[in-house]
C-alpha positions in Angstrom: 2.4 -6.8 -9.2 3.9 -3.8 -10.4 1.9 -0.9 -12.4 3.5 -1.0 -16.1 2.0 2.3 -17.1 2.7 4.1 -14.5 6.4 2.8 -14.9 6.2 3.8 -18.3 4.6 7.8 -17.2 7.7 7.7 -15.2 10.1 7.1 -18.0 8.9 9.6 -20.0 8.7 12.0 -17.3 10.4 15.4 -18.6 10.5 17.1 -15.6 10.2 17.2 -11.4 6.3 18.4 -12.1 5.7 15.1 -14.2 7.3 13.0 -11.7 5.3 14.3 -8.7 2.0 13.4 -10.9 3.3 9.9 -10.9 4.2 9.9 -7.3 0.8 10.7 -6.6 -0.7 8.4 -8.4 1.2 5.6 -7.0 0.1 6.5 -3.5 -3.0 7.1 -4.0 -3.8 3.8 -5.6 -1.6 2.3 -3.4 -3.1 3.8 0.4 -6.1 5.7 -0.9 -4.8 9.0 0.2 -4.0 12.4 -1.7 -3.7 15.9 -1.1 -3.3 19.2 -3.3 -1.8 22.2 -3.2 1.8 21.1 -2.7 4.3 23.3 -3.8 8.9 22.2 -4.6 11.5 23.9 -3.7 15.0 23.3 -4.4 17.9 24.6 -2.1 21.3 24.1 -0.9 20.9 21.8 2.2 24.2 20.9 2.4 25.3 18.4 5.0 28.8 17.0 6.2 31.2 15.4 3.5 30.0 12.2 4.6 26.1 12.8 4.3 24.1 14.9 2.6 20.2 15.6 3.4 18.2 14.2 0.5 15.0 16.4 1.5 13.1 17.7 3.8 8.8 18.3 4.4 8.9 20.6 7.0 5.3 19.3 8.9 2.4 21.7 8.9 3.3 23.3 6.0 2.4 22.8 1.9 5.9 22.3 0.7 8.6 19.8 0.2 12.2 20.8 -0.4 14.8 18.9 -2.5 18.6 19.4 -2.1 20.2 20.5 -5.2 23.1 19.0 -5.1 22.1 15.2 -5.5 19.8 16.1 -7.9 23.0 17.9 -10.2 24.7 14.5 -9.7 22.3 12.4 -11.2 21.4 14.8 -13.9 23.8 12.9 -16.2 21.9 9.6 -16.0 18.6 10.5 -16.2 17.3 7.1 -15.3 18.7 7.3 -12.1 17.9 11.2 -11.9 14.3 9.8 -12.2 14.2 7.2 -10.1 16.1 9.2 -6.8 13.6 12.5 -7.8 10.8 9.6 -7.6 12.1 8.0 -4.3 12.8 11.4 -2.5 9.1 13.2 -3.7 7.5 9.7 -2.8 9.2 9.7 0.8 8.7 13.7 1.3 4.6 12.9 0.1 4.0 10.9 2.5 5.2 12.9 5.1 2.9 15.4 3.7 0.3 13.2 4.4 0.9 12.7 8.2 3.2 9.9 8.2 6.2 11.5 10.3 7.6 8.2 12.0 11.0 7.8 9.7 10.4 4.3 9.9 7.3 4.0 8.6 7.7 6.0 6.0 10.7 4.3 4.7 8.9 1.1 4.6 5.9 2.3 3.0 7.9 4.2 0.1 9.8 0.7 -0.6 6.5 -1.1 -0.5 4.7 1.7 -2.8 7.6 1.8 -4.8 7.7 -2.4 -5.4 4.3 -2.2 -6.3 4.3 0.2 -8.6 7.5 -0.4 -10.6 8.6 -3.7 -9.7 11.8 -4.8 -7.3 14.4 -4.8 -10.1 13.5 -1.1 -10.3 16.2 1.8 -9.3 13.9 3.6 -7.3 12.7 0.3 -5.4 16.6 -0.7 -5.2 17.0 3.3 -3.6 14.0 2.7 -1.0 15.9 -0.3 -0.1 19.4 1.4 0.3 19.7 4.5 -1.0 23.9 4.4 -0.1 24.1 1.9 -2.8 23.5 4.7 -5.1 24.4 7.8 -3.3 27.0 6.7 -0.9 26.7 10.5 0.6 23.1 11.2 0.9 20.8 10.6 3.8 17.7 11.8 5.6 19.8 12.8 8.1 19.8 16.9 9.3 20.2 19.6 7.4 23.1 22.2 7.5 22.4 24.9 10.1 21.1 27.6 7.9 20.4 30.3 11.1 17.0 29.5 10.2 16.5 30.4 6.5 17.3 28.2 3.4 17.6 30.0 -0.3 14.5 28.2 -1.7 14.0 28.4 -5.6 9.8 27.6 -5.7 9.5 25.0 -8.8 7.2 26.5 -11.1 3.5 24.0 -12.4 4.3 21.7 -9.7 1.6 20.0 -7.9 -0.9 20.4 -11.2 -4.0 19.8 -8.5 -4.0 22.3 -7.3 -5.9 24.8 -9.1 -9.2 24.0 -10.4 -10.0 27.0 -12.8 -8.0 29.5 -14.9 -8.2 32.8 -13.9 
């Protein structure tokens, strides 16, 4: 049964920081499980002409990393720009959260993902074949970067994380 106000949070969602929140609150009413202190970054991942890395949690660490260039794709249709930001933050938390089997966590984003905004959903339709909609992204590897990616840090993204003003 799917979750009709989160559905609605995430069609009013103005921005990647607003999307995370629902994200989070999918999963955690979904497994239970939630953690803070996240932070985005968006880069230039690159990839072949025939895949492109949709993003990346790089494990052990506090931050998730989109690829840009999907992202400028979609920006046009923003339902769709919504829904792919949705599906890659939702696969990329749970990574986060200690899931690393690929498998896993592509069946746990489609079933989080059905649950919380139904199977006729674009994001649910993405966990379930993401080529449909991006016939050149993947989770596949990132271009070789000699180690180092331009990161640009999204600024107010995971809102939990800081309990006082300073």
């Amino acid at each position: 049964m799917k979750d009709e106000r989160l559905g609605k949070r995430l069609e009013r969602a103005r921005g990647l920081p607003e999307i995370f929140e629902v994200v989070k609150e999918a999963v955690r009413s979904s497994t239970g499980m939630s953690r803070a202190g996240l932070m985005l970054g968006l880069a230039d991942m690159g990839g072949s002409p025939m895949h492109m890395v949709g993003g990346l949690y790089p494990s052990a660490t506090n931050i998730i990393v989109m690829n840009k260039a999907p992202m400028a794709f979609l920006a046009k249709d923003q339902e769709r720009y919504r829904a792919y930001c949705f599906h890659i933050l939702l696969h990329e938390y749970l990574h986060s959260l200690g899931f690393m089997e690929e498998a896993e966590v592509r069946r746990r984003t489609y079933q989080i993902s059905r649950s919380t905004l139904g199977e006729e959903h674009v994001a649910t339709m993405m966990a379930t074949d993401l080529s449909r909609f991006l016939p050149n992204v993947s989770y596949g590897v990132p271009k070789d970067t000699d180690g180092e990616l331009d990161i640009e840090l999204v600024s107010d993204f995971d809102r939990s994380n800081c309990g006082y003003f300073a």
